[in-house]
C-alpha positions as CSV (number, residue, x, y, z in Angstrom):
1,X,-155.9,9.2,-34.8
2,X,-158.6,9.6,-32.5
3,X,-157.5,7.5,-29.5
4,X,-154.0,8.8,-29.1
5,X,-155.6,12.4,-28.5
6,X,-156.7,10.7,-25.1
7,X,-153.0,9.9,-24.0
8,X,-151.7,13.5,-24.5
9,X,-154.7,15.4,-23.1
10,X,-154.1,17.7,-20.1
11,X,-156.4,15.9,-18.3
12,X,-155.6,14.7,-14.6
13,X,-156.8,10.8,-15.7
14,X,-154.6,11.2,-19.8
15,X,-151.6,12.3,-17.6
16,X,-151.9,9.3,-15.0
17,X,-152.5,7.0,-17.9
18,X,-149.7,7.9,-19.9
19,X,-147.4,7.7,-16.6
20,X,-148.2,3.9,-16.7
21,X,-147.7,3.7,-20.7
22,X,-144.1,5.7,-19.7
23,X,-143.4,3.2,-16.7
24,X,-144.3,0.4,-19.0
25,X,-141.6,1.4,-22.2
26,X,-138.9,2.3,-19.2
27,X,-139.2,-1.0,-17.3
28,X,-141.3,-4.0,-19.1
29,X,-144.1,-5.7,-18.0
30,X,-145.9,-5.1,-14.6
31,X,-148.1,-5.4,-11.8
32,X,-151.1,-3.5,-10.9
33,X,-149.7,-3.6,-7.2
34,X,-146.3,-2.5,-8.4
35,X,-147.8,0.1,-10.8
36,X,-149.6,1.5,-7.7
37,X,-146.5,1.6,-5.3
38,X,-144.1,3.8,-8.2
39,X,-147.0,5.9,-8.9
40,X,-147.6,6.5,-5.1
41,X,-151.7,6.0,-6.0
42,X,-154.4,3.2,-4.6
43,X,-154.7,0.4,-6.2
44,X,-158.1,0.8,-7.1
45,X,-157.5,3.8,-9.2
46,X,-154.6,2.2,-11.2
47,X,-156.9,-0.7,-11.7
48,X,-159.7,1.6,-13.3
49,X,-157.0,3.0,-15.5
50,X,-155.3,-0.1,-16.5
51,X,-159.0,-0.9,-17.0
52,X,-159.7,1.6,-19.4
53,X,-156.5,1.4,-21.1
54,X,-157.3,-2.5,-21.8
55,X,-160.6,-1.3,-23.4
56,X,-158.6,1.3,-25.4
57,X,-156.3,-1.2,-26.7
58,X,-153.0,0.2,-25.4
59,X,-152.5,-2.6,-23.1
60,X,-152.5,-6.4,-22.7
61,X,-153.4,-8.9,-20.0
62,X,-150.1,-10.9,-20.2
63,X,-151.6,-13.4,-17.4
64,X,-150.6,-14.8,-13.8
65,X,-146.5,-14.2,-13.1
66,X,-144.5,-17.3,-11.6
67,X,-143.5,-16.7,-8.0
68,X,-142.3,-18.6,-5.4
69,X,-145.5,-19.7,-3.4
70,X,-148.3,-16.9,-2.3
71,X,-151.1,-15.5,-5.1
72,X,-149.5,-14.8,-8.4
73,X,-150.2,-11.6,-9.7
74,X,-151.8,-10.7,-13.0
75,X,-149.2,-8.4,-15.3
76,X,-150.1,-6.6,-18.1
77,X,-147.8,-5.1,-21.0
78,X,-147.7,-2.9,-23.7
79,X,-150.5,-3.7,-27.2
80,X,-147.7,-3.6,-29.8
81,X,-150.4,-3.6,-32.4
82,X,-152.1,-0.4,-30.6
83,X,-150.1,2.3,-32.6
84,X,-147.4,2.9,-34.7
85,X,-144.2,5.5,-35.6
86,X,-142.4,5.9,-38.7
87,X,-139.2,7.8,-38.5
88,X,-137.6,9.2,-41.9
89,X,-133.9,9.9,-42.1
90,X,-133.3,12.5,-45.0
91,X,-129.8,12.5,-46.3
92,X,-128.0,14.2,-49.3
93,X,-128.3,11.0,-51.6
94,X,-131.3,8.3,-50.4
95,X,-133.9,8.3,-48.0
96,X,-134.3,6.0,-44.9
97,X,-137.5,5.0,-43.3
98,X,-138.9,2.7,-40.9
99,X,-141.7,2.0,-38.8
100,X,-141.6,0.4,-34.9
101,X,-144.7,-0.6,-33.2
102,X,-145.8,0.8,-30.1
103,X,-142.9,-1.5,-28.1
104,X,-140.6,0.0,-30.1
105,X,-139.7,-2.8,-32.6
106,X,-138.8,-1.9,-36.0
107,X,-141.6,-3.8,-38.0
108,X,-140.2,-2.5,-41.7
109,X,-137.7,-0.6,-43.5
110,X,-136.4,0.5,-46.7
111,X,-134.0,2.4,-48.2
112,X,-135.3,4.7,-51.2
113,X,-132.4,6.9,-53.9
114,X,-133.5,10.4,-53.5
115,X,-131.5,13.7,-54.4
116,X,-131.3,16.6,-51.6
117,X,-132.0,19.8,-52.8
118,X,-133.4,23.2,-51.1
119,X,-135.9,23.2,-54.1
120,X,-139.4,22.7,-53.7
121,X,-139.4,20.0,-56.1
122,X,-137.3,17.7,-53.9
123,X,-139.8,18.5,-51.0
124,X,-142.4,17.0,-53.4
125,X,-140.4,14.0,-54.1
126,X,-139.8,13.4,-50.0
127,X,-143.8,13.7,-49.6
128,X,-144.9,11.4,-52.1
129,X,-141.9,9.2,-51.3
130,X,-143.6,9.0,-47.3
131,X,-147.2,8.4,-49.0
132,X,-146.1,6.1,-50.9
133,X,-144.0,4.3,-47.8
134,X,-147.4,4.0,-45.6
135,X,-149.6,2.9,-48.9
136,X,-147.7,0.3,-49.1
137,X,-147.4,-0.8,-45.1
138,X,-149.6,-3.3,-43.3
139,X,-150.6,-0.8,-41.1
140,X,-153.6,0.9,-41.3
141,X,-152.8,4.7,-41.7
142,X,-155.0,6.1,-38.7
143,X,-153.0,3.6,-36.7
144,X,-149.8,5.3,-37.2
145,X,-149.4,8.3,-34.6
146,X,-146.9,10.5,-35.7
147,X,-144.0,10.7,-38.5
148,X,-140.4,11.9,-37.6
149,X,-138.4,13.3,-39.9
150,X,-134.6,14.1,-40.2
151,X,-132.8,16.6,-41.5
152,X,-129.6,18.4,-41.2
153,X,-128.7,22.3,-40.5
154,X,-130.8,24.2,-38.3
155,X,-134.3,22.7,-37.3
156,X,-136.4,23.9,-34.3
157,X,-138.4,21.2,-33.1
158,X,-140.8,22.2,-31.3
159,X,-142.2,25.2,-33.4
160,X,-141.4,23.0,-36.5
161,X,-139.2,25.1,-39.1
162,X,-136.2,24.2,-40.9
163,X,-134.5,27.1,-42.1
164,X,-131.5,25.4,-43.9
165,X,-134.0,23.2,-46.5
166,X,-137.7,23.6,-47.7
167,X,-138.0,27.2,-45.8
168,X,-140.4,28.1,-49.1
169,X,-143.1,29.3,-46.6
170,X,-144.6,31.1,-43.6
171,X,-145.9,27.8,-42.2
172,X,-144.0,25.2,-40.3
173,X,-142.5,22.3,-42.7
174,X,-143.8,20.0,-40.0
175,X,-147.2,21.2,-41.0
176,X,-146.6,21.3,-45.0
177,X,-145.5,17.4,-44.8
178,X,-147.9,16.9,-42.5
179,X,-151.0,18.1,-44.8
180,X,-150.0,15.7,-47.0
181,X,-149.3,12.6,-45.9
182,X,-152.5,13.0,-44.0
183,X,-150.1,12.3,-40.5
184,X,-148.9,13.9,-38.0
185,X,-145.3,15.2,-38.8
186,X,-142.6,16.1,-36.2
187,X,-139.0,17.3,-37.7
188,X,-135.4,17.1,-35.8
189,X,-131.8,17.9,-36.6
190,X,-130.4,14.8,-38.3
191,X,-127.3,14.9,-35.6
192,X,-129.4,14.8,-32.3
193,X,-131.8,11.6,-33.5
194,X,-128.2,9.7,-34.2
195,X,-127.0,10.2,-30.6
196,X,-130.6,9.5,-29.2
197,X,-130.4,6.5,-31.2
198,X,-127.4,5.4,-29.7
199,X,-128.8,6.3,-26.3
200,X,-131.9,4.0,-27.2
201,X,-130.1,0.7,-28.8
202,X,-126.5,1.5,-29.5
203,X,-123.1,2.4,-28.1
204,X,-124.5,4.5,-25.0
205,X,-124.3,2.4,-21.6
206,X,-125.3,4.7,-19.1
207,X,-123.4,7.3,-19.7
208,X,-125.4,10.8,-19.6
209,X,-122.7,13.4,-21.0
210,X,-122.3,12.4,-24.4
211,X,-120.7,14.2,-27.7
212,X,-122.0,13.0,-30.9
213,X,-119.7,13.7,-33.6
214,X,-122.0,13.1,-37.4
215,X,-119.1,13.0,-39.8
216,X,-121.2,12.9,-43.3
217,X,-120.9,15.5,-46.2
218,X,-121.0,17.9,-43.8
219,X,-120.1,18.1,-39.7
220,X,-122.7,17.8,-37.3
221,X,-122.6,17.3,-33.3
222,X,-125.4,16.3,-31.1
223,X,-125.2,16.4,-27.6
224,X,-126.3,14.9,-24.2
225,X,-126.0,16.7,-21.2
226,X,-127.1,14.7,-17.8
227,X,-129.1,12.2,-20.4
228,X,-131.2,14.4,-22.1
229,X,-130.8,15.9,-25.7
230,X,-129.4,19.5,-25.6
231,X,-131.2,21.6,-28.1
232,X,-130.6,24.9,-26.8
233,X,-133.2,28.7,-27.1
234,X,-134.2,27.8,-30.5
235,X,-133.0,24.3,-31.7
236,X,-129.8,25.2,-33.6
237,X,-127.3,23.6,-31.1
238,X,-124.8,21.5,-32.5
239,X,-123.5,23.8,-35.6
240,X,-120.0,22.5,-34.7
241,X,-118.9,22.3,-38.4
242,X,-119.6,26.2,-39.0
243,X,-117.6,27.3,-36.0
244,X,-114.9,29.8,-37.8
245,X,-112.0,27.9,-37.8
246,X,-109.6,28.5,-40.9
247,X,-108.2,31.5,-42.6
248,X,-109.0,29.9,-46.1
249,X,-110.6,31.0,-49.5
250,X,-112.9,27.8,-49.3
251,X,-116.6,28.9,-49.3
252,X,-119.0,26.8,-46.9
253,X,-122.5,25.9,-48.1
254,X,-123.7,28.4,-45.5
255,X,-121.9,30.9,-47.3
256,X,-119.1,32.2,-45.2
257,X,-114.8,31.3,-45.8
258,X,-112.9,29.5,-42.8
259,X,-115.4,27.3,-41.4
260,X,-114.2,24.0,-40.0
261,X,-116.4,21.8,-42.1
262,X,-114.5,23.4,-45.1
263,X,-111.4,21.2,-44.3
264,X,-113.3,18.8,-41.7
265,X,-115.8,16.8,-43.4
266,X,-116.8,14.7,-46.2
267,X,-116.7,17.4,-48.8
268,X,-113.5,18.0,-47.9
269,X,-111.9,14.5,-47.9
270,X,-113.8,14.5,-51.2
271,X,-112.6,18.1,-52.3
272,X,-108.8,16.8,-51.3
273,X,-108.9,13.7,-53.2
274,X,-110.4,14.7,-56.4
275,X,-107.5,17.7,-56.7
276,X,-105.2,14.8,-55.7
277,X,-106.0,12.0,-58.1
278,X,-106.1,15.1,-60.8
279,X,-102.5,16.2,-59.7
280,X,-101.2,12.8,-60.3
281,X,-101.8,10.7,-56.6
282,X,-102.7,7.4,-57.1
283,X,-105.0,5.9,-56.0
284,X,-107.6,2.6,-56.3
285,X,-110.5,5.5,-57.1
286,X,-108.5,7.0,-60.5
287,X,-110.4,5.0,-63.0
288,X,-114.1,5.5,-60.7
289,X,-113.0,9.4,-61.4
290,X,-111.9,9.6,-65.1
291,X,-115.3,7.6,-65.5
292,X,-117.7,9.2,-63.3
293,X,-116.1,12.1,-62.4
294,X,-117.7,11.8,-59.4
295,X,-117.0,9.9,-56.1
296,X,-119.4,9.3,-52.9
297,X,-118.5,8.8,-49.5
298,X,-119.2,4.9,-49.6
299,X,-116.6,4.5,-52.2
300,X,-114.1,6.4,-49.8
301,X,-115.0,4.0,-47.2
302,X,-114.4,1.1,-49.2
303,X,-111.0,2.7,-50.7
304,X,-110.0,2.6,-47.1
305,X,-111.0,-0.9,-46.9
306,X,-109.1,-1.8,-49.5
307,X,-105.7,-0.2,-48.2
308,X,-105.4,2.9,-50.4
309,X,-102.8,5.3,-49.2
310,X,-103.8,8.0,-50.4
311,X,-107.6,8.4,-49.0
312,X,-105.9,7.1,-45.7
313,X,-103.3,9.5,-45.6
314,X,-106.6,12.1,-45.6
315,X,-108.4,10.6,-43.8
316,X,-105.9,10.8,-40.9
317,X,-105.3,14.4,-41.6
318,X,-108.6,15.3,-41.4
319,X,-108.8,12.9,-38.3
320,X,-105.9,14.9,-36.5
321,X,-107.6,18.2,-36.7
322,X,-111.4,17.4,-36.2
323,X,-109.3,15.9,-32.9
324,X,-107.7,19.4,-32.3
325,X,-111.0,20.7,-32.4
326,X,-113.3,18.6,-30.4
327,X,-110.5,18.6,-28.0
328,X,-111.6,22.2,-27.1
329,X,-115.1,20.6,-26.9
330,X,-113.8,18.2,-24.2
331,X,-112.0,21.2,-22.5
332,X,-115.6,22.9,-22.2
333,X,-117.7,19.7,-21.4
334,X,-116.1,17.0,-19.9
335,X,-117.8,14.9,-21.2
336,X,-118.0,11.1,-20.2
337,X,-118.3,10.1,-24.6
338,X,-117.5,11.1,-27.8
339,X,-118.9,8.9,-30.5
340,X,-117.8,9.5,-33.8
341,X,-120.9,8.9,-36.1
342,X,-122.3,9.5,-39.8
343,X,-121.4,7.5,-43.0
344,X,-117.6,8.1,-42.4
345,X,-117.3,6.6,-39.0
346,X,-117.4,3.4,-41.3
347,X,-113.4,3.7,-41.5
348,X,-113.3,2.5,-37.9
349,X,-110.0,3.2,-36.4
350,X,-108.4,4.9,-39.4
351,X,-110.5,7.9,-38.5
352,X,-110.7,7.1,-34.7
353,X,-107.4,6.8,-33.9
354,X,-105.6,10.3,-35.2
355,X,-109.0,11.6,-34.0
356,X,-107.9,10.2,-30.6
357,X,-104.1,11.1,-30.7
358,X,-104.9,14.5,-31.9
359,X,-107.8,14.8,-28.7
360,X,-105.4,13.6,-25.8
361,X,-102.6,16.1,-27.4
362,X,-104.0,18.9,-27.6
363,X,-106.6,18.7,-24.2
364,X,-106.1,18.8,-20.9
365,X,-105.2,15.4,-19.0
366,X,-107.4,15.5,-16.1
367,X,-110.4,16.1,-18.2
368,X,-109.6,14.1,-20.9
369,X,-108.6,10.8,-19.2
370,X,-112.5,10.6,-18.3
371,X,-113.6,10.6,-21.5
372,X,-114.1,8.0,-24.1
373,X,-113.7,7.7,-28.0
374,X,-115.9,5.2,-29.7
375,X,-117.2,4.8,-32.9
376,X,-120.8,4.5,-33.5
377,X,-122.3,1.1,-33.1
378,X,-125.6,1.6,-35.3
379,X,-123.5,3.0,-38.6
380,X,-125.9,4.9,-40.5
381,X,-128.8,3.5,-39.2
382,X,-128.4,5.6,-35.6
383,X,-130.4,8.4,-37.4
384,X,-133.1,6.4,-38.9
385,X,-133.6,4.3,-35.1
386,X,-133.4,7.8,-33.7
387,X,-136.1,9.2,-35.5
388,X,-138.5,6.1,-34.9
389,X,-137.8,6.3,-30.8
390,X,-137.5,10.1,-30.9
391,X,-141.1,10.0,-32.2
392,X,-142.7,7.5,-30.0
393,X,-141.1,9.6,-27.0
394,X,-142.2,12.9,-27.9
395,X,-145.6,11.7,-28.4
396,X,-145.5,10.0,-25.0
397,X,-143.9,12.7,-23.3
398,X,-140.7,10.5,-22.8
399,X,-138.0,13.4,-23.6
């Protein structure tokens, strides 16, 4: 863990070096001569630093560049092999994780059942489950540079508390995983690392006002205002599924009646179809109910899949009102994107489209004919790439 510390030191020489390790991720393989002329230094000082960054490991001579006639210049790229970042994406029934090297390609992944609880036992479970993740990686442990973990509800990143799960004691939960995995541990909400994962590799194409809409068990929204992740004074913003929205008797996890997420979310697609299929509905999941009496969101993507009228009929009228709603959202941000995200943005257009109908109803036309509806193109691995890049980029000062 050493070397890293002399990238992030406040030092004029760690800044100037992680500029060039910044200019490098953002734009590929360079020149020394080029390197000098963004920078707006001399060439001999970028050559001592590439210099010393060569020695350190974090770059590599690629060799002479083809041009057309005159000297060819030396260019030099990112070590891939020089560090590594494992992000960890914590949801209600399994854990993702994956590692990318320091170009940021993912290099391994798995996918490991786990059961989300606020109970300190299941924060046991997620720290032996990282341990147990790096044991068994290639990578040498001091080589990898920071962990990045995911988790819903309200998370403040940058003092590193979750106060929706594991808030068991004074110190940060970045800290408590940290000690004991041995690493260091950042934490972010589970909504913003999806839409920063679609910024990095997904649906995002330049566009800098984005809404990410994280339609899992609960109701999430992450947001991007002029490119850059909106967190807000302390981290919580986002809590679009707790926004008081019904005059109902249904009791949110966070404890209060009426909040949207009570009739807006995968509980409540789940909620309505169980009291459905029990009132006599049909449906393709009857016989997955009388025998487990249980369903998960998967099997309500595939029952859509397979054409089941009832969980489409739900689906659509939960699609019509989380449209009502985020039509208000477009209303306040014109934004140029909504992406609808999380496990249930598998349906694809049987969510989209009332979601859409509902949105250009009930907003007003010159905002909302500037705004797109798409569904997320990384599924539910946007979180998991999110928290590898997020990682890497806080480390290197990138967001």
């Amino acid at each position: 863990m050493e070397k890293i510390f002399s990238l992030i030191d406040s030092s004029k020489n760690g800044a100037l070096k992680k500029k060039i390790i910044q200019s490098l991720i953002l734009s590929g393989n360079t020149s020394i001569a080029d390197l000098a002329k963004e920078m707006e230094l001399s060439i001999p000082t970028v050559t001592k630093l590439v210099s010393e960054l060569l020695e350190d490991g974090y770059l590599l001579d690629i060799g002479k560049q083809n041009t057309n006639g005159g000297r060819k210049p030396n260019m030099y790229g990112l070590n891939p092999e020089s560090g590594y970042f494992i992000g960890v994406d914590v949801q209600r029934k399994k854990l993702m994780l994956a590692t990318i090297d320091f170009c940021g390609n993912i290099i391994d992944h798995e996918e490991v059942s786990y059961e989300l609880e606020n109970k300190p036992a299941a924060l046991d479970v997620l720290c032996d489950t990282i341990n147990m993740y790096i044991d068994n990686l290639s990578v040498p442990r001091d080589k990898i540079l920071q962990v990045g973990v995911n988790i819903g509800g309200r998370v403040n990143t940058q003092s590193g508390y979750s106060y929706s799960y594991f808030y068991f004691d004074e110190r940060p939960l970045s800290q408590i995983i940290g000690e004991r995995i041995g690493v260091s541990v950042s934490i972010e909400n589970d909504s913003r690392a999806m839409i920063y994962g679609e910024y990095i590799s997904g649906v995002i194409h330049g566009e800098k006002n984005i809404l990410f809409v994280n339609m899992n068990w609960g109701l999430g929204l992450g947001i991007m205002i002029d490119g850059k992740l909106y967190y807000g004074k302390s981290g919580f913003s986002g809590e679009f599924g707790h926004v008081s929205a019904f005059d109902n008797e249904i009791i949110c996890w966070c404890g209060k009646k009426g909040c949207l997420e009570t009739e807006v979310s995968g509980y409540a697609i789940h909620r309505m179809l169980l009291e459905r299929i029990r009132q006599g509905s049909s449906s393709v999941l009857e016989n997955k109910v009388k025998e487990d009496g249980d369903i998960s969101l998967a099997d309500i993507v595939e029952a859509i899949r397979m054409e089941d009228v009832l969980t489409i009929e739900i689906v659509e009228e939960v699609g019509m009102l989380l449209g009502r709603w985020l039509a208000g959202l477009i209303n306040l941000f014109n934004p140029d994107l909504v992406i609808l995200g999380g496990p249930l943005s598998l349906a694809q257009d049987y969510l989209r489209l009332p979601v859409k109908s509902a949105m250009k109803k009930y907003s007003l036309n010159l905002v909302n004919q500037d705004t797109e509806l798409k569904i997320s193109q990384l599924g539910e691995r946007a979180g998991l790439i999110g928290a590898c890049m997020l990682t890497r980029s806080r480390v290197l000062d990138l967001v």
